[in-house]
N, C-alpha and C positions, 0 to 999 in steps of 0.2 A: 369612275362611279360604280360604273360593278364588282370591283375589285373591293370599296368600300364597303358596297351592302351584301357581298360573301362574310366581308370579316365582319360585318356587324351580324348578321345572320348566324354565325358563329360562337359568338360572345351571347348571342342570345339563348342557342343550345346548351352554352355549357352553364349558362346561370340558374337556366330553368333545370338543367339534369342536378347541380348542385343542391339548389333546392328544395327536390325531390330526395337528396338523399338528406338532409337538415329535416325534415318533414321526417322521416324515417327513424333519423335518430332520436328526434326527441318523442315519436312513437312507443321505440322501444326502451327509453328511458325511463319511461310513465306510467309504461308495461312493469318494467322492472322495478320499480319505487312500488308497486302497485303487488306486486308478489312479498318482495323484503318485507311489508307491513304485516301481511296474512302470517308468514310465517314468526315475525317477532312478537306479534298477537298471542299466538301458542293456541293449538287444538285446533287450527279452524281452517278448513279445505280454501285449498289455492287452486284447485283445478282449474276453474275459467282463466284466470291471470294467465296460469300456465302454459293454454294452451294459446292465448293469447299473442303471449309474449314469444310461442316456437315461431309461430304463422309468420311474424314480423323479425324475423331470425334465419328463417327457409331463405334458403339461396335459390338462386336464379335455376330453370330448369338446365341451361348453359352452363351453367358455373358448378365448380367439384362441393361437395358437403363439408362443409365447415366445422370447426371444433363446436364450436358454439352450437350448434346444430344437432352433434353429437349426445352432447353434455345433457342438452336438453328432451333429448328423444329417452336417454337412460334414465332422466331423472320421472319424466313422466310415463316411462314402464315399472316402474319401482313401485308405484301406486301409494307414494307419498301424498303426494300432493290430494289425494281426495280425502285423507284424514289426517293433516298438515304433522306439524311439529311443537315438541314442547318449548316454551320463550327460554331464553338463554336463564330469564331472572325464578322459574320454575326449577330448572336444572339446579340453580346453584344452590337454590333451597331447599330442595327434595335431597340432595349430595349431603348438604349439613346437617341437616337434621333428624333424618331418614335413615339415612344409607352409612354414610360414616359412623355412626353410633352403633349400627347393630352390626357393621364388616369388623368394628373394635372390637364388640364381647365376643365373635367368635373366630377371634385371630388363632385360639389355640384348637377349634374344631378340628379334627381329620378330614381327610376324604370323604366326600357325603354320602358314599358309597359303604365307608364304616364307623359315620357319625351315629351316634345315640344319645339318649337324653342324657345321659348321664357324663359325656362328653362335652354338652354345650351348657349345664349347669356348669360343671369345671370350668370350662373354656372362660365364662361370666363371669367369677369368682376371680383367678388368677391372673386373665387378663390385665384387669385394674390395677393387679397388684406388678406385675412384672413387665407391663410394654404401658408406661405413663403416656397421654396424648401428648402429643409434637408439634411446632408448629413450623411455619419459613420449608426453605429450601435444605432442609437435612436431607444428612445420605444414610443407605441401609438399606438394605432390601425387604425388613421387617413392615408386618402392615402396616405399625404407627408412622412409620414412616413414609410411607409410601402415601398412604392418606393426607397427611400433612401436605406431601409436596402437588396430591391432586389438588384441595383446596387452596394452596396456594395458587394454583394456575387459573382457578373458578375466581380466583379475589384478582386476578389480573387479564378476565376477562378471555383466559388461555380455553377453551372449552377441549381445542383436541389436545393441549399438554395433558389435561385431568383425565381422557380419554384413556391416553397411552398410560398415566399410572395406575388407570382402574384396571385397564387390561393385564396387568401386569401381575393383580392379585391370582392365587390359586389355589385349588379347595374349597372348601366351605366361603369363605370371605369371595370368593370370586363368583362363587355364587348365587348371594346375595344381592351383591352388585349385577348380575347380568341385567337384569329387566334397567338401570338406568345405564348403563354401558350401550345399550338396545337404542333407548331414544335419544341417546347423545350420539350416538353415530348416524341416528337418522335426520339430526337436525345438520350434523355437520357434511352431509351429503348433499342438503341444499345448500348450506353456507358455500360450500366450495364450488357449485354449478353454478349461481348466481354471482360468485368472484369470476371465475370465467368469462360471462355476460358481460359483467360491469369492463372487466380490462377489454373487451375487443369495443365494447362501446364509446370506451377511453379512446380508445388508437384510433376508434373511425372519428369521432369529434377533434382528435389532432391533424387529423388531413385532411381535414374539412377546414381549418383557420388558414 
């Protein structure tokens, strides 16, 4: 009989510690669904979520500091979160209509260093006539090109492919682009701290089944 109600005393610990960590995960699940919204919102401070979401993330005073942990501590010194990020569907539209039309007419601009007016009148002018817009995944190092294959990565929902081709522009056309080059990097700084989150959140809900 005592040997029975050790191991039931047992199974009672580990049901109730399981539990506790199921109660945890789906804490910071709700946490986490609760950040992703703020920021696919666009413009609109995440900070409570934020700090919500580290508290239920902090490891045990015992225990070493987790990636997760990390991720989160950088992302909330970066002082994103109190003046969020712009929505993915803002980016692609500010890209199109915005940004890729004016990084076109001054694909022939110089150095902004020895641009002039009379440089970016040209640049408007021959532009049109000599780099036609592109579209798909063409190769070239040329803006129209380069542009093309950013919007393509915006039409398939690639935010850092479009990233890596803005950055890639130089000169005048590069920037142009900075200031959205700016908030696409700051958006994909939480994209990638919250993929973080979500995969360890993943693995602890697998060892929990």
């Amino acid at each position: 009989m005592t040997t029975s109600l050790k191991h039931l005393e047992r199974i009672t610990l580990d049901n109730s510690a399981t539990l506790d960590d199921n109660v945890r995960l789906h804490k910071i699940w709700s946490a986490l669904r609760a950040v992703q919204a703020k920021a696919e919102a666009g413009d609109v401070s995440f900070d409570d979520e934020l700090r919500l979401l580290r508290s239920l993330s902090t490891p045990s005073a015992d225990a070493p500091e987790s990636v997760v942990s990390v991720t989160l501590a950088q992302l909330d010194k970066s002082g994103i979160a109190q003046t969020g990020v712009k929505s993915f569907a803002s980016l692609a539209s500010w890209f199109s209509n915005s940004v890729a039309p004016r990084v076109h007419s001054a694909a022939l601009v110089p150095a902004p260093e020895e641009a002039s007016v009379l440089s970016h009148v040209a640049s408007l002018a021959f532009s049109k006539l000599m780099f036609a817009p592109k579209a798909g995944l063409v190769e070239g190092d040329d803006v129209s090109s380069t542009l093309a294959r950013a919007e393509w990565c915006l039409g398939e929902k690639d935010l850092d492919g479009a990233a890596r081709e803005v950055n890639s522009l130089k000169g005048w056309p590069g920037k142009l682009a900075a200031d959205w080059l700016r908030e696409a990097r700051r958006r994909l700084e939480v994209q990638q701290a919250l993929e973080v989150v979500g995969a360890e959140a993943t693995l602890g809900s697998l060892l929990l089944v």
